[in-house]
Structure formats: structure tokens, C-alpha cells
C-alpha positions in Angstrom: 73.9 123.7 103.6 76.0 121.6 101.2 76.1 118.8 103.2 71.8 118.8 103.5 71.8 119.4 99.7 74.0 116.2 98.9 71.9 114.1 101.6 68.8 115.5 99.8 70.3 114.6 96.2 71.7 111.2 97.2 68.8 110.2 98.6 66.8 111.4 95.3 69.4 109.3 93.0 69.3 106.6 95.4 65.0 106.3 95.2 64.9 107.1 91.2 67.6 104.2 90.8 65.8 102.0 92.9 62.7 103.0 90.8 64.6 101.9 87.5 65.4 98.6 88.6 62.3 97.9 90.5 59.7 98.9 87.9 57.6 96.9 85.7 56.8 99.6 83.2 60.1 100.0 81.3 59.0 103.8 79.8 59.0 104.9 83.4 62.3 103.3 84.0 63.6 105.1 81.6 62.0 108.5 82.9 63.1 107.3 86.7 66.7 107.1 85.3 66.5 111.0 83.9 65.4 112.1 87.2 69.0 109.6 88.1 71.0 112.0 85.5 69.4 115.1 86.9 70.0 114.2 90.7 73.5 113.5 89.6 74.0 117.0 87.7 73.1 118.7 90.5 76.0 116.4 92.6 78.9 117.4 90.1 77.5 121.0 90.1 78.7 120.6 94.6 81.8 119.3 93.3 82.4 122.7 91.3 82.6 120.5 87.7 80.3 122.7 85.7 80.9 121.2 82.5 80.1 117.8 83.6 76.9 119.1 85.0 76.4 120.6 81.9 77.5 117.3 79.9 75.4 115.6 82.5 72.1 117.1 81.3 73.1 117.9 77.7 74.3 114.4 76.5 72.6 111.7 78.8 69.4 112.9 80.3 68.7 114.9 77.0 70.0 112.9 73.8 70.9 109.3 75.3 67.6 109.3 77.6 65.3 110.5 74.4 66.9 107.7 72.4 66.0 105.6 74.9 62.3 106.4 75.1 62.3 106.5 71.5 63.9 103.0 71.0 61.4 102.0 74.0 58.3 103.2 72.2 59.3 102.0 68.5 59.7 98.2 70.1 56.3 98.4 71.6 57.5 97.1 75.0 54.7 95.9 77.0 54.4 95.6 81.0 55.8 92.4 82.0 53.2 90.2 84.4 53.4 89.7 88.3 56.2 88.0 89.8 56.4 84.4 90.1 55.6 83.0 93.2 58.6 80.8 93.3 61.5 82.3 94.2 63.5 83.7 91.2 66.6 84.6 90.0 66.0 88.2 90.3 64.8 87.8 93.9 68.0 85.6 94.2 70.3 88.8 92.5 68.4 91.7 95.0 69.2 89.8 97.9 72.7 88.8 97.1 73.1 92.9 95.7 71.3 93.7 99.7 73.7 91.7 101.2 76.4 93.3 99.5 75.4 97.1 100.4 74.9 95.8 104.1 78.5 94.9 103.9 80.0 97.9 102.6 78.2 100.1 104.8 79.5 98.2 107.9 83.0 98.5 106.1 82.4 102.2 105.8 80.6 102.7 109.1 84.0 101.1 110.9 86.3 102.7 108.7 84.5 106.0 110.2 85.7 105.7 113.5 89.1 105.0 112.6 90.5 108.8 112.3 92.3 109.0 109.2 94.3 111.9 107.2 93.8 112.1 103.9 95.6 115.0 101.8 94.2 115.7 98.5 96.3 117.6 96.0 96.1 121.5 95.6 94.3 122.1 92.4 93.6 125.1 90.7 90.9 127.8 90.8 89.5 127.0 87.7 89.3 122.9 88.4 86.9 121.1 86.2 85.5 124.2 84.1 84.5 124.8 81.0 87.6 127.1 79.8 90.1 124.5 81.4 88.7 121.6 80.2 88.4 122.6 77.0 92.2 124.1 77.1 93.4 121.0 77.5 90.9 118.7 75.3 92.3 121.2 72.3 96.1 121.0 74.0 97.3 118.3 75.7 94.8 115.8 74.6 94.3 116.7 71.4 94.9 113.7 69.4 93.0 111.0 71.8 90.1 113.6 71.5 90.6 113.2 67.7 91.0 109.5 68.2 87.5 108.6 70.2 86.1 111.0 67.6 87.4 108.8 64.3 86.2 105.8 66.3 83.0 107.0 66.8 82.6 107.9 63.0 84.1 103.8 62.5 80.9 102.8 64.7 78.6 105.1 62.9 79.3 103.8 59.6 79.9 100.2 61.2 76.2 100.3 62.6 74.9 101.7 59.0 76.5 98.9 57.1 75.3 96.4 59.4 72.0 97.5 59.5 72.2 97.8 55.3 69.2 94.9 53.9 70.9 92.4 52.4 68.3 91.0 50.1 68.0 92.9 47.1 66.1 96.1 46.2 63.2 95.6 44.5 63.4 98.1 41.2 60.5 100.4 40.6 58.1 100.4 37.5 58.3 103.1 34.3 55.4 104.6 36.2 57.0 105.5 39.3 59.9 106.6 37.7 60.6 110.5 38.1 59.5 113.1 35.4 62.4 113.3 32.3 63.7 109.5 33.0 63.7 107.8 29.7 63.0 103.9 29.8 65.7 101.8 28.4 65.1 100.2 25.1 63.0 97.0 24.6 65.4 94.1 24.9 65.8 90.7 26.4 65.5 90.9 30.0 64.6 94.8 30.1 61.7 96.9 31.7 59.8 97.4 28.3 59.8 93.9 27.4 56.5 92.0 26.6 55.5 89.0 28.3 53.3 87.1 26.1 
């Protein structure tokens, strides 16, 4: 049953990237590449890796995926026309990328019938779930945890300030100020002053 399951999964992930690359329309590129995610939760769910299942879904087909429709949808990206007729670089790139996958699965079909003996290591019951991971993101690897995590808060503000307009702010008029503001006194170069 597990092996039919991953077949039917792989083959799913396999179709739905094929869709992402292949499509003109890049809104349903981007939903092809959640049904990618999902197909791919599902795979490290087999494995027994919960949390990455969970982490799978949670973070990149919910929050990275809806940022990417959103970004999408704010640009306004339109459909791109037909292919060229001449023959293109992309053309050029999918056969090169065919080529390629032909290769490796002739590598791996002949590696196949070689009989080989691989031991993995023991691991533990609790391999890859929430409790463990989490016992030793908050343990052992505490302080790179806290590292990516200032990092992340670098780029944040990094992204902020860059994104910061650098001409300056208009100011507003006395009209648009809020209720109690008192206008500064008439003077040379002030609000109040009189143009004549």
C-alpha cells in the first residue's frame, strides 16, 4: 500500500511541476506549485516526518504560496503570447533538461540490477517528530535557531529600509492637520505665511 501511495504521489508532484514550468498563465503556476507542496506533504508524512508535513503545508503551500498569488495579482501579470516558431532558448533548455532525466534514469535503471547493501543507521522511535525536533531546536541547536532568527529580523528591516521613498514627504496643509494641532507662528518660510 505504501509503495502504490508514493507511485500515486510522485506521479501527482511530477504532473503539477510539469504544470508550473509548462504553463502560460503564471496564477495557475502558482496554484500547480501548491498542489507540488501538498503532493510533497503527503511524501514526508510516508517517511514518518510529521512536522515537516506539517511545515510543508503551514509555511510554503499556505504563507509562501499566498504571497505568491498576492505578489502575482498586485503586478498584474498578463498571459504571455504563443511560442515563437523558431526554435528558442526555452525549447533549447527542455530538451537539454529531457536529455538529462533520460540519462539519470538509465544510470538508475543499471544501478538497479547491480544488487547492493546499503545499511542505514538505527534511529529512534520518535525520528523526525514534533517533540524531538523541537527538543533539540530548544537544546542542541539553540543558538543557530536564534541566529537564522536575528538574520531574518536583519532582512526584515533591510527590505523596509530599502523599500523606504527616498524623495521627500510632501507635508500636509493646516486643514488636514488633526483636531488640537496648533499651527506654528507666521514667519519667514512657515505654513501661515502670506504669499502676495
Amino acid at each position: 500500500m505504501e509503495t502504490v501511495l508514493f507511485i500515486i504521489m510522485a506521479a501527482i508532484a511530477v504532473t503539477a511541476a510539469s504544470a508550473v514550468i509548462l504553463n502560460r498563465n503564471p496564477v495557475k503556476s502558482a496554484l500547480a506549485l501548491i498542489v507540488v507542496m501538498l503532493a510533497l506533504a503527503v511524501l514526508y508524512m510516508q517517511l514518518s516526518a510529521s512536522l515537516l508535513a506539517i511545515i510543508q503545508i503551514m509555511v510554503y503551500a499556505g504563507a509562501v504560496m499566498v504571497l505568491f498569488l498576492f505578489v502575482l495579482m498586485l503586478l498584474n501579470v498578463g498571459v504571455e503570447g504563443p511560442f515563437p516558431k523558431k526554435l528558442s532558448r526555452r525549447a533549447i533548455a527542455g530538451l537539454v533538461g529531457a536529455l538529462m532525466g533520460l540519462t539519470l534514469a538509465g544510470v538508475a535503471l543499471l544501478r538497479s540490477s547491480v544488487p547492493m547493501t546499503i545499511s542505514a543507521p538505527a534511529v529512534g522511535e520518535d525520528f523526525g517528530s514534533i517533540e524531538a525536533t523541537g527538543e533539540l531546536l530548544l537544546t542542541r541547536y539553540l543558538l543557530p535557531f536564534e541566529l537564522i532568527s536575528v538574520l531574518l529580523l536583519v532582512a526584515l528591516i533591510g527590505a523596509v529600509l530599502a523599500t523606504r521613498p527616498r524623495w521627500p514627504v510632501p507635508k500636509l496643509p493646516p486643514e488636514l492637520w488633526p483636531a488640537g494641532t496648533r499651527l506654528p507662528e507666521a514667519g519667514p518660510g512657515t505654513v501661515g505665511e502670506e504669499t502676495g
